[in-house]
C-alpha positions in Angstrom: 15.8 -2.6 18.3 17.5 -5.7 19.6 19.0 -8.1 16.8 18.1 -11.9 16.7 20.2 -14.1 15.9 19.1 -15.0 12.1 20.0 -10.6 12.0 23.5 -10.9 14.0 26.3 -11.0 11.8 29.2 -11.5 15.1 26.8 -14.0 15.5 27.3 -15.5 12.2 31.1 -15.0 12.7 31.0 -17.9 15.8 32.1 -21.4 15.8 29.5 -24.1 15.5 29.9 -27.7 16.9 30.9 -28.8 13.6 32.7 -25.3 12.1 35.2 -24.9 14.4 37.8 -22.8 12.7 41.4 -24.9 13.7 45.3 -24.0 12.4 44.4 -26.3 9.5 41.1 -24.4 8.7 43.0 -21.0 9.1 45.7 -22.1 6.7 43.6 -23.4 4.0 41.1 -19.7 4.1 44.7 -18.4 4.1 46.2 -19.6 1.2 43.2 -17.7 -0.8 44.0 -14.7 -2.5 40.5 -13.4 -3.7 38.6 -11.1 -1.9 34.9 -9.9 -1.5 32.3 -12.1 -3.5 35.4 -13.4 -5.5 36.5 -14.8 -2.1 33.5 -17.2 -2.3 34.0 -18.4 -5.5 37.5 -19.4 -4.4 36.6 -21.2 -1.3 34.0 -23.6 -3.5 37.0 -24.5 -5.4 38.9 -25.1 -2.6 36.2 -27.2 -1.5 36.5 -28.9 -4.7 40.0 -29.9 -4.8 40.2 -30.7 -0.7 37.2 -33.3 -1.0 37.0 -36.1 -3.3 33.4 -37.1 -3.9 32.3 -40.4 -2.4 28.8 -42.3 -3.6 26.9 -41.7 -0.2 26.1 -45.4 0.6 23.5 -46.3 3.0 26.4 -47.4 5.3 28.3 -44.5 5.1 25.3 -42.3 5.4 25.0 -44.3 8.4 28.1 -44.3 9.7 29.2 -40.4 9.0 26.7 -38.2 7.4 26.0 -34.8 9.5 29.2 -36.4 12.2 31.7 -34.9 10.5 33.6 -31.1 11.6 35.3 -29.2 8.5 38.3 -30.1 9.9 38.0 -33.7 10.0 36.5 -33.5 6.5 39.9 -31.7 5.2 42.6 -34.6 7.0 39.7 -37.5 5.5 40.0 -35.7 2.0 36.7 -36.7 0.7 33.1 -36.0 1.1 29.5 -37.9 0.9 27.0 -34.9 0.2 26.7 -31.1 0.1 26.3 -30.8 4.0 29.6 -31.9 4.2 30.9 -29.2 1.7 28.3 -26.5 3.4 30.7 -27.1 6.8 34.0 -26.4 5.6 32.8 -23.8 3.5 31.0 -22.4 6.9 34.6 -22.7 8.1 36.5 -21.5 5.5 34.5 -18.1 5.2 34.3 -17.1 8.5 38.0 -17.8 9.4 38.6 -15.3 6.3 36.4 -12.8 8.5 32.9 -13.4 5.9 29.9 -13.9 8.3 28.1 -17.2 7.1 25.3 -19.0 7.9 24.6 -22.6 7.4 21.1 -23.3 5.5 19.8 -27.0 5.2 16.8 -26.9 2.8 14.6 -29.8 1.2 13.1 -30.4 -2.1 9.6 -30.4 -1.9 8.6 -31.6 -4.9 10.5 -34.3 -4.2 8.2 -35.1 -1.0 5.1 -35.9 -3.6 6.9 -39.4 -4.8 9.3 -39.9 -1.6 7.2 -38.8 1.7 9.7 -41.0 4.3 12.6 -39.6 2.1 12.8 -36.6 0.4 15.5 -34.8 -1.3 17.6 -31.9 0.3 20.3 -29.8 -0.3 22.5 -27.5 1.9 23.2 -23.8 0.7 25.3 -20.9 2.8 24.7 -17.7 3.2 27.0 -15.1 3.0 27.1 -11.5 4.0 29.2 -8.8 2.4 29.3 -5.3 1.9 26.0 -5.0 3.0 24.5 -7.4 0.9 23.6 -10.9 1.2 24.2 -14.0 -0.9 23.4 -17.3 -1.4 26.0 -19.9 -2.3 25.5 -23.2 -3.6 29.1 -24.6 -2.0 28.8 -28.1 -4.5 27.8 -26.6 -7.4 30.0 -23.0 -7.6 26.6 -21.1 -8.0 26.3 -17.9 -6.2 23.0 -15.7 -6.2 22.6 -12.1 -4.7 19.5 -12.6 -2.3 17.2 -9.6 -1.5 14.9 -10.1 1.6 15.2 -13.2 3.5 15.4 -16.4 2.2 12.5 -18.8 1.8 12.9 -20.9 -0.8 14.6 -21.4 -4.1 13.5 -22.8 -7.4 16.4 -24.9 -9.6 14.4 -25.9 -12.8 11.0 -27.3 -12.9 11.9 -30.9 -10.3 13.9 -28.8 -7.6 12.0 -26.6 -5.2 13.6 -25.8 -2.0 12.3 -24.4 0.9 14.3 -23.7 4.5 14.1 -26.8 7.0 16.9 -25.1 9.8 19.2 -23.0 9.4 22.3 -21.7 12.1 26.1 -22.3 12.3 26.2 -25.7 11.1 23.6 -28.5 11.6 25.1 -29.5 14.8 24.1 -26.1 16.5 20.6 -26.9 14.8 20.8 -30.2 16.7 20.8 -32.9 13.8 23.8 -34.7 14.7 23.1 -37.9 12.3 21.4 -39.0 9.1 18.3 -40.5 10.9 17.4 -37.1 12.0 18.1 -34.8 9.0 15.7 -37.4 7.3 13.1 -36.7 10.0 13.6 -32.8 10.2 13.5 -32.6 6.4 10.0 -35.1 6.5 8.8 -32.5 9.0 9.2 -29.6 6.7 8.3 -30.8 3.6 5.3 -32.0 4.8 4.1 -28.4 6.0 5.4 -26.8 3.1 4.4 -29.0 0.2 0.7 -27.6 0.3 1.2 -24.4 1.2 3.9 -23.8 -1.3 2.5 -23.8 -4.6 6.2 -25.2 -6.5 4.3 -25.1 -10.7 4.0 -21.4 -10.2 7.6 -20.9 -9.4 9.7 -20.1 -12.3 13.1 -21.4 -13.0 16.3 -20.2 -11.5 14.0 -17.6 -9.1 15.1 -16.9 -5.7 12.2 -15.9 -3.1 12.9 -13.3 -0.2 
């Protein structure tokens, strides 16, 4: 049976638009010792220590949000939201041989108080040893996933679901803030009745 994408991990192993894997990206997946699923812990504390947290004004939103490659993001030094971190990770992990893919997801339980606006959150998953897992690259939070993943429950206010997915958001053509916004509108708004987010316990990954 021929592979799609989604099912391809060479595929997963390719350069996005954004995740273009540069001498500087090399050296920086270099200089981490860990290997298998310890390898991913280490690359969120990279992550940590190469991008100082920035308050994601509306001007910077504006200005560089979803615009950014991992490689600009390391000479810049800091960061304006978990997309940012979910490219170098991207980066990082597959220059270190780790086939990852880029998941941008949305909160929809946040779409109930904030249609035009709702909340998202980028996650990566990673493939090793036959198994697949998730990684939350801001928070340090790794889950084994089982299945495919559809959504993922954080507490009782965070529900996300999948609004694109691929090597970065680039290759998923959102290229700016105004159209994240729209794409993660778009989902939420098919998603928020058929999900059913109260019946969802906490901490529970779906396949």
């Amino acid at each position: 049976m021929t592979k799609t994408k989604s099912e391809n991990l060479d595929y997963r192993l390719k350069e996005g638009p954004l995740t273009i894997i540069t001498p500087q990206i090399k050296k920086l997946s270099k200089s981490l010792q860990e290997e298998g699923i310890d390898s991913l812990f280490g690359f969120t504390r990279l992550i940590e220590t190469s991008l100082k947290k920035r308050k994601p004004s509306w001007k910077l939103l504006e200005k560089y949000h979803q615009k950014r490659s991992a490689d600009k993001l390391i000479k810049d030094g800091w960061g304006i939201s978990c997309s940012d971190a979910a490219i170098l990770f991207c980066a990082l992990a597959r220059a270190k041989g780790v086939p990852t893919e880029y998941v941008q997801t949305v909160n929809i339980r946040s779409y109930l108080n904030k249609p035009k606006s709702p909340n998202g959150h980028t996650f990566c998953i990673c493939y090793l040893n036959g198994r697949k897992y998730i990684v939350d690259p801001v928070r340090g939070f790794i889950w084994k996933l089982e299945g495919n993943f559809k959504y993922i429950s954080l507490g009782q206010e965070n529900k996300y679901v999948r609004a694109f997915s691929g090597l970065d958001n680039a290759a998923c053509g959102i290229t700016n803030h105004n159209e994240l916004i729209l794409a993660l509108q778009n989902t939420a708004k098919i998603w928020f009745e058929k999900l059913k987010p109260t019946l969802i316990s906490p901490a529970e990954i779906r396949g």
